[in-house]
N, C-alpha and C positions, 0 to 999 in steps of 0.2 A: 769828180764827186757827184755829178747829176746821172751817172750813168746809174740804170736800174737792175741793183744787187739782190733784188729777191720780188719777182713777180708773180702774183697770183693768175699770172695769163700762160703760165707754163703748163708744162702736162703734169697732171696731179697722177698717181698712181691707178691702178687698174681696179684695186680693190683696198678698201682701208684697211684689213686687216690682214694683206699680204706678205710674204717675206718679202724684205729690198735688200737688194745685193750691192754696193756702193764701193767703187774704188777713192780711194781719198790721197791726197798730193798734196806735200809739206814742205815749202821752203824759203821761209820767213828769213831766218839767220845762216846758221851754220850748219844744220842736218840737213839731209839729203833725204826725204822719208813716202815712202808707200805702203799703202794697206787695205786689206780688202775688209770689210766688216758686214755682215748681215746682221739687221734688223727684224724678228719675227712682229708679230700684228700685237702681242701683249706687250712690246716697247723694251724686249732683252735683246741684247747685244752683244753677238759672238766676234771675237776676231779671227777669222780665216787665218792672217797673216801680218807682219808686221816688218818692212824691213828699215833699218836706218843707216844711211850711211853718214858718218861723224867728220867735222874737218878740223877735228883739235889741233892735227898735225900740221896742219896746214896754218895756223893760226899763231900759232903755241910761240915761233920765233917774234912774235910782235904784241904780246901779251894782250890782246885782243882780238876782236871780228873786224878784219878788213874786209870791207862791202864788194870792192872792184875782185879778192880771192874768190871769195863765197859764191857770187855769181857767176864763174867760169868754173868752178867744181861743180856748180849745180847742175850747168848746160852741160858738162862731161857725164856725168851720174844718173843723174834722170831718167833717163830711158831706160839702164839694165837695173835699174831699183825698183821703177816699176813691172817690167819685166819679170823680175824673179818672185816679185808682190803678187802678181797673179799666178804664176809658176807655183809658189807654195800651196796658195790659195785652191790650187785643182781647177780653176776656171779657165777659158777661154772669153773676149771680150763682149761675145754673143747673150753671156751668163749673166751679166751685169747687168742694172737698173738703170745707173746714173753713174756721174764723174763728179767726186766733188774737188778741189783746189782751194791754198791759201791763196786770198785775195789782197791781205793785207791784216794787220797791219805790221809793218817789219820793215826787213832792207829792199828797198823797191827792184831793185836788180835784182835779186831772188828770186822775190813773189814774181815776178813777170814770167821768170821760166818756170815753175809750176803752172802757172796759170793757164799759161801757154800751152804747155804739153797736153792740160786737162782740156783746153779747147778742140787741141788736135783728136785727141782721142773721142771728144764729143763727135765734133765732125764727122769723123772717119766710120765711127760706129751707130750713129744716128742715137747718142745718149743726147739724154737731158744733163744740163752743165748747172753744175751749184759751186756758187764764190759762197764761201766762207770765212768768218771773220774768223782769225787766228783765237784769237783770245776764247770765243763762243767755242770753239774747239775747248780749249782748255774746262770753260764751265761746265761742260756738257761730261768729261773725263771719268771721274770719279763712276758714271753710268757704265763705263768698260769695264771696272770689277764685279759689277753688282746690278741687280732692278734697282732705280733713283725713281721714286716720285717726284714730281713738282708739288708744289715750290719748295724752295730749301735758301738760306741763306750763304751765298758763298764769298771767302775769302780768295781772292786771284793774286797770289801773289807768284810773278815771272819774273824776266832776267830785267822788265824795264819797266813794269806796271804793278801798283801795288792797289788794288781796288776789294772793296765792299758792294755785294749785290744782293741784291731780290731776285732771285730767278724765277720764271714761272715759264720759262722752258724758251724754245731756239727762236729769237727775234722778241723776244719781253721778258726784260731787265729793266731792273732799275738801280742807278747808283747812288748809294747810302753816303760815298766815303772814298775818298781817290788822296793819292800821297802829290803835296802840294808843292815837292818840288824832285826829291830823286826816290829813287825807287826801292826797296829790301834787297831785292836782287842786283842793284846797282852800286849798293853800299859795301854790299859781300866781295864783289868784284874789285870794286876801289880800292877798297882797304886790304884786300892780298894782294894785290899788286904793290902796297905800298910796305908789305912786308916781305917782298920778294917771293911770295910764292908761285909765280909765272898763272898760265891759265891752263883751263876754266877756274878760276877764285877759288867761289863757292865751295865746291866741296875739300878743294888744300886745305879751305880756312880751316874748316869741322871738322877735317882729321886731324890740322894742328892743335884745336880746342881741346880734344881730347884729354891731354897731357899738362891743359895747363888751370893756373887759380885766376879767375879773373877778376876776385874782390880784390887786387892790388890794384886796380885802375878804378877811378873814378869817371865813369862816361858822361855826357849830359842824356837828360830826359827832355822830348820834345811836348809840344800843345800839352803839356799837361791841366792848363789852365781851361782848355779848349772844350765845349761839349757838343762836340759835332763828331765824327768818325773819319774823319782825314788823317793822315799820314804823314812826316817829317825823318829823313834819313840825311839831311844834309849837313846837319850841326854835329849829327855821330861821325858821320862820314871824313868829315874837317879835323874832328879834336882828335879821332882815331887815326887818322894819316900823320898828324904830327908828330903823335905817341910812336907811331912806327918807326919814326926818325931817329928815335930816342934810344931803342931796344936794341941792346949791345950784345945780349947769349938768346940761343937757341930757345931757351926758357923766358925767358922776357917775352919773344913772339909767342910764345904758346900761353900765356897770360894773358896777352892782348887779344890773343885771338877768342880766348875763351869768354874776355870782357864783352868783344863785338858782337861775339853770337846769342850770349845771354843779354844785351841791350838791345838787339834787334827782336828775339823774342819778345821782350818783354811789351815793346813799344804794339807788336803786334797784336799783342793777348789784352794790351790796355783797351786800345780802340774795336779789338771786338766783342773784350764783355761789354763794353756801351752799344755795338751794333745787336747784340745776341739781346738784353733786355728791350731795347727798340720793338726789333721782332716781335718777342716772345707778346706784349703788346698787342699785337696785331695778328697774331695767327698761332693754331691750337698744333700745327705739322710744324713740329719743329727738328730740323734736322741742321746742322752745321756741318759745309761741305768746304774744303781745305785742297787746294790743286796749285797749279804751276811747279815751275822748276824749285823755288823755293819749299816746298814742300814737301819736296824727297829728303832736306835736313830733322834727321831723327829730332834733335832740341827743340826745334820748334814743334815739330807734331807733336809731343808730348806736349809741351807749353798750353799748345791750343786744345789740344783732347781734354786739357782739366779744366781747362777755362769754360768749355761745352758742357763737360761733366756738373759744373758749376751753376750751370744756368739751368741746366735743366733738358739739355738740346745731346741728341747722336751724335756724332761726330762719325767723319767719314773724309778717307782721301782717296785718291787716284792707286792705283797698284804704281809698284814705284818703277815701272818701266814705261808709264803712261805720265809719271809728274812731268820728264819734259822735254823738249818739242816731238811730238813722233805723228804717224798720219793717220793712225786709227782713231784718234780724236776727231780729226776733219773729217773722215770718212763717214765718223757717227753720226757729229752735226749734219752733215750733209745727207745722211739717209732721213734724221727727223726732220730735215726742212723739205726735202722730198716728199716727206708722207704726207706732208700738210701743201702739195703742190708750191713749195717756193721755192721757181728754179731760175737761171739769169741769164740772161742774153749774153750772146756771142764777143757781142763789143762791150762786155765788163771790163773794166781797167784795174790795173792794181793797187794798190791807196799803201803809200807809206804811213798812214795815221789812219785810223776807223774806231772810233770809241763804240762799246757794246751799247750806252744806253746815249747815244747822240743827241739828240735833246737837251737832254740834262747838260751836257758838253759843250752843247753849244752856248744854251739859255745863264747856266752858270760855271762856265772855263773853269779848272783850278790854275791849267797853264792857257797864256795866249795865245788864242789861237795864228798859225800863221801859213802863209801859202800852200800849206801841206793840210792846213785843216786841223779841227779841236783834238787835242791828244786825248784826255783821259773826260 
């Protein structure tokens, strides 16, 4: 944790309004991911290439990410993923700026072989190396579709972090609002598993919702009480595993399932029309920016686009092949931390925990912190 993840003593660019050429390396969990991404000097962001390679199958028999799988697919994949990342790209590694790599935060066997790899390639190539916070990848996403001005309020909702921020671009956040005990994306998962829908969850759940009525279940509602912008999936998560217990027809789970996804929206769309007035407050750029994995489910994105529409704010998400984990993300972050010279020394480490706005994390925990460091 004392190692230095972003130093102003790095090499800053050659001109500030030059094109950066950045290879970016993604392997937090279960993707295997490369990508090349150019940045012009007006702050648009093309992607060369994008390649992911998936280990649902590899996972799928154990209805979850096994950490010790994941990291021996990653050390197998890695290299012909980046490989073919440039390959698509038309480059050679001469063409390149920089390297950027997930540093954390994630499954630390992972991150270590990205990180790794993006060292060797620094080395090798005499690039400048940028560690990456996974997550700062994901805030920065929604930029892959589109020009994103700073600042914009964003919602992070991924497969283990459900957060509220102030962006004002790569390395200054602030956090509004972090889930004080499990995550949206953890609920999603939980709870198809406990409806036998094997994995990834998430999207079984939504297709099973589809099909079903979920005013026949009563969910609990969390903090309702509460006027702060934090987060609670642990009480859905409990009374909806129980329920699961219960569901005897095909139709039953498709009810329930339909229940969990309209109670996790909703809990979502609570606590950010409280975030979205906060803002609105405080700043005349109002844009509401919607990313992670969680955000590729259609229900919610509509949920929150009225919520935005409501307040008065844009609304804007990632293209749905960037909501989740892939490395043109990291690649991005990585070229705007470049541009503004923050690059990282050689013996950066990989941090199984790295909160976006640390600080705050630290000074006010929602979880305790522990040998691994402040989570959210």
């Amino acid at each position: 944790m004392a190692a230095d993840y972003s130093s102003e003593k790095g090499r800053a660019t050659e001109a500030p309004d030059a094109d950066l050429v950045v290879l970016g390396l993604e392997t937090s969990c279960d993707e295997t991911a490369a990508s090349v991404v150019r940045l012009t000097g007006d702050g648009a962001a093309t992607v060369l290439s994008s390649i992911v390679h998936s280990q649902i199958d590899d996972h799928a028999a154990f209805g979850g990410v096994v950490p010790e799988i994941a990291a021996r697919s990653h050390v197998e994949m890695i290299d012909g993923v980046a490989r073919r990342a440039m390959a698509e790209a038309g480059l050679d590694y001469g063409q390149l700026n920089g390297v950027a790599a997930t540093a954390g935060p994630g499954l630390v066997g992972g991150v270590m072989v990205g990180l790794s790899y993006g060292k060797a390639v620094a080395l090798a190539r005499d690039l400048p190396l940028i560690a990456v916070n996974h997550l700062e990848g994901h805030a920065v996403s929604a930029r892959l579709g589109e020009p994103v001005a700073y600042p914009f309020l964003l919602l992070l909702v991924s497969g283990g972090h459900c957060q509220l921020l102030e962006v004002r671009g790569v390395g200054d956040m602030t956090r509004l609002g972090t889930t004080i005990d499990d995550a949206a994306g953890e609920a999603f998962d939980k709870i198809a598993k406990a409806l036998g829908l094997g994995y990834p969850g998430g999207p079984a759940l939504e297709k099973l919702a589809e099909s079903g009525d979920g005013a026949r279940f009563d969910l609990p509602r969390a903090l309702l009480g509460r006027k702060d912008c934090d987060f609670s999936f642990s009480g859905l998560k409990t009374a909806a595993s129980r329920l699961a217990a219960t569901c005897e027809t095909d139709q039953d789970k498709a009810d329930l399932a339909d229940a969990v996804q309209t109670a996790i929206a909703r809990q979502l769309a609570e606590r950010s029309d409280r975030a979205l007035k906060d803002y609105a407050d405080l700043h005349e750029h109002r844009l509401f920016v919607v990313a992670g994995g969680v955000a590729a489910n259609s229900t919610i994105r509509s949920t929150l686009e009225a919520v935005a529409a409501k307040n008065g704010f844009a609304f804007l998400a990632p293209p749905m092949a960037y909501c989740t984990d892939n490395a043109a993300m990291i690649a991005l972050a990585g070229a705007e931390r470049l541009r503004k010279g923050l690059t990282s020394d050689i013996d950066t480490a990989a941090r199984p925990r790295w909160p976006l706005d640390e600080q705050k994390a630290l000074a006010d925990p929602a979880h305790k912190p522990g040998r691994k460091g402040a989570k959210a």
